[in-house]
C-alpha positions in Angstrom: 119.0 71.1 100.1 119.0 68.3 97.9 121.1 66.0 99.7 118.8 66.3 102.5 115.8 65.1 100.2 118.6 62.5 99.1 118.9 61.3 102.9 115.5 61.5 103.6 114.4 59.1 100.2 116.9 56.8 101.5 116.0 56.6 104.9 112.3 56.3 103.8 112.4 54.6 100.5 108.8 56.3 99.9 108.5 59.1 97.4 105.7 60.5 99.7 107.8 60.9 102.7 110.0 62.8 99.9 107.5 64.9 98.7 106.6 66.2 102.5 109.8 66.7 103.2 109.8 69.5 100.5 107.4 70.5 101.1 108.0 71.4 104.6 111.2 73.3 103.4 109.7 75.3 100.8 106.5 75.9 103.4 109.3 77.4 105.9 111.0 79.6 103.1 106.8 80.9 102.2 106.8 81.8 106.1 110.4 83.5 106.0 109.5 85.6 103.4 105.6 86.7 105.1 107.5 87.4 108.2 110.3 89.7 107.0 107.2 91.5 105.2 105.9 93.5 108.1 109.6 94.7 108.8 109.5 96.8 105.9 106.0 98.1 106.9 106.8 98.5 110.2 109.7 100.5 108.7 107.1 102.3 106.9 105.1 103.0 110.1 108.0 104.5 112.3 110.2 106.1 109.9 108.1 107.7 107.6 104.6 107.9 109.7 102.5 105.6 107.8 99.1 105.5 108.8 97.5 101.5 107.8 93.8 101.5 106.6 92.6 100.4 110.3 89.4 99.0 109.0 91.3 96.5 106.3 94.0 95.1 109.2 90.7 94.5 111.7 88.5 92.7 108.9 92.1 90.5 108.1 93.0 89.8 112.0 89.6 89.1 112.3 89.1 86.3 109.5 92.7 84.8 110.4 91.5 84.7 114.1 88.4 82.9 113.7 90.0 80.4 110.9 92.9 79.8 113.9 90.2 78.9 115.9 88.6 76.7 113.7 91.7 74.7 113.2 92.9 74.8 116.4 89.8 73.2 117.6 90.1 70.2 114.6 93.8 70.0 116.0 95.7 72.0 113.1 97.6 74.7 112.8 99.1 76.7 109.6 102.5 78.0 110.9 101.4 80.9 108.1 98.8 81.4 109.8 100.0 82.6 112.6 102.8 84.7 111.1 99.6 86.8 110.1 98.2 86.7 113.2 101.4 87.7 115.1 102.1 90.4 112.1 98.3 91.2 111.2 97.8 91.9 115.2 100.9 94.2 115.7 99.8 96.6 112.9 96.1 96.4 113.8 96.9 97.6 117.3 98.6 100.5 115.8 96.1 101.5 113.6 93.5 101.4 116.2 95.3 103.2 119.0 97.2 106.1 116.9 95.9 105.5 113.7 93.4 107.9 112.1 90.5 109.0 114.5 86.9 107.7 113.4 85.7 105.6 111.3 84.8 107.2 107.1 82.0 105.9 105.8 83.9 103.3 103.8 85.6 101.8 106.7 81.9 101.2 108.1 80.0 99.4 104.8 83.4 96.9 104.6 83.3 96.5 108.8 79.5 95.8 108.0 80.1 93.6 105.1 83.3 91.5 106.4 81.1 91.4 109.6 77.9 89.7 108.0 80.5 87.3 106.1 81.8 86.8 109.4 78.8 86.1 110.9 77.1 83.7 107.8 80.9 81.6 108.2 79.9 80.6 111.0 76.6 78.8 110.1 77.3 77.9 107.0 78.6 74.6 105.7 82.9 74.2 105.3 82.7 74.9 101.9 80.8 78.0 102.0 82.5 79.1 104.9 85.8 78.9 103.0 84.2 81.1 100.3 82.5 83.7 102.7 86.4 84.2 104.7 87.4 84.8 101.6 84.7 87.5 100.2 85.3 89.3 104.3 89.0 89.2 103.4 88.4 91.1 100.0 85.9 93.3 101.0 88.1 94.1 103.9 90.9 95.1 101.4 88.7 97.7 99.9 89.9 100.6 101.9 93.8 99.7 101.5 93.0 99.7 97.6 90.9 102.8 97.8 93.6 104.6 99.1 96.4 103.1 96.9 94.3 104.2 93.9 94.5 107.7 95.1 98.2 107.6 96.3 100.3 104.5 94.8 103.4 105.3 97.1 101.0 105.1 100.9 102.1 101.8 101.3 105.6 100.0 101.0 105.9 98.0 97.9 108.4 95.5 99.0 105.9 94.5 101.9 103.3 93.5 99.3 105.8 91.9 96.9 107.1 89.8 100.3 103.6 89.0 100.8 102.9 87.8 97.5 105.7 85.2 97.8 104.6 84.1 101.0 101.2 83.5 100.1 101.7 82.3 96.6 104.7 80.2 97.6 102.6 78.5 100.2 99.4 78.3 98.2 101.8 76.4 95.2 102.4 74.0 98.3 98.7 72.8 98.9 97.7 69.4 98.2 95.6 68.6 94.8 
């Protein structure tokens, strides 16, 4: 790995030609690890019958959708990004068509709430609109952390750990 950053400092002979180049790496090894996530939950879902909080994977597909769409249309993409949405998708499907049937009373207050977050993102300025995708994504976790609370061992730990990689590996990688 190093001799490629070698090459490409040599080539270049600018340290911020470098610096992207690393970054790119390490942002590909961040998307390696969010994608071999869901195999262990999808594990999870066929071996041992896991059932995902449906309400949590709709309010996250549906924040990582509209944020797609909002960089797709200023001519971006975050390959992360769409590892959620690809991954995000798959196990909302599921929990929509064989999850659970109905919706608790729970899973409706954080559909509402993500869903009015939604809705204000979408008229507000970038800044608050960054800020209101992330209080739908949180209040969209509630039900996953509800039921976690209640029964540490309903989801697979070595998803989340994956996940936390992912994400902090490719949130270490962002600009100052």
């Amino acid at each position: 790995m190093l001799s490629f950053w070698y090459v490409a400092l040599r080539l270049s002979g600018s340290w911020m030609e470098i610096q992207t180049a690393m970054l790119n790496q390490f942002g590909f090894i961040a998307l390696g690890f969010t994608i071999l996530a869901y195999v262990p939950y999808w594990y999870a879902i066929i071996r041992d019958g896991q059932r995902p909080e449906k309400a949590t994977w709709l309010v996250w597909i549906s924040v990582d959708a509209v944020i797609a769409g909002a960089m797709f249309v200023q001519g971006a993409i975050a390959y992360l990004l769409i590892a959620y949405l690809l991954g995000s998708g798959s196990i909302c499907m599921y929990a929509l068509i064989w999850g659970e049937s109905g919706w608790t009373r729970e899973d409706k207050i954080v559909l509402a709430g993500a869903g009015l977050a939604l809705i204000l993102w979408l008229t507000a300025s970038a800044n608050a609109a960054i800020v209101l995708s992330l209080i739908a994504i949180e209040v969209g976790t509630i039900p996953t952390i509800h039921r976690l609370w209640l029964n540490p061992d309903a989801e697979p730990r070595v998803s989340w750990w994956m996940f936390l990689v992912g994400g902090a590996g490719a949130g270490a990688l962002q600009p100052l």
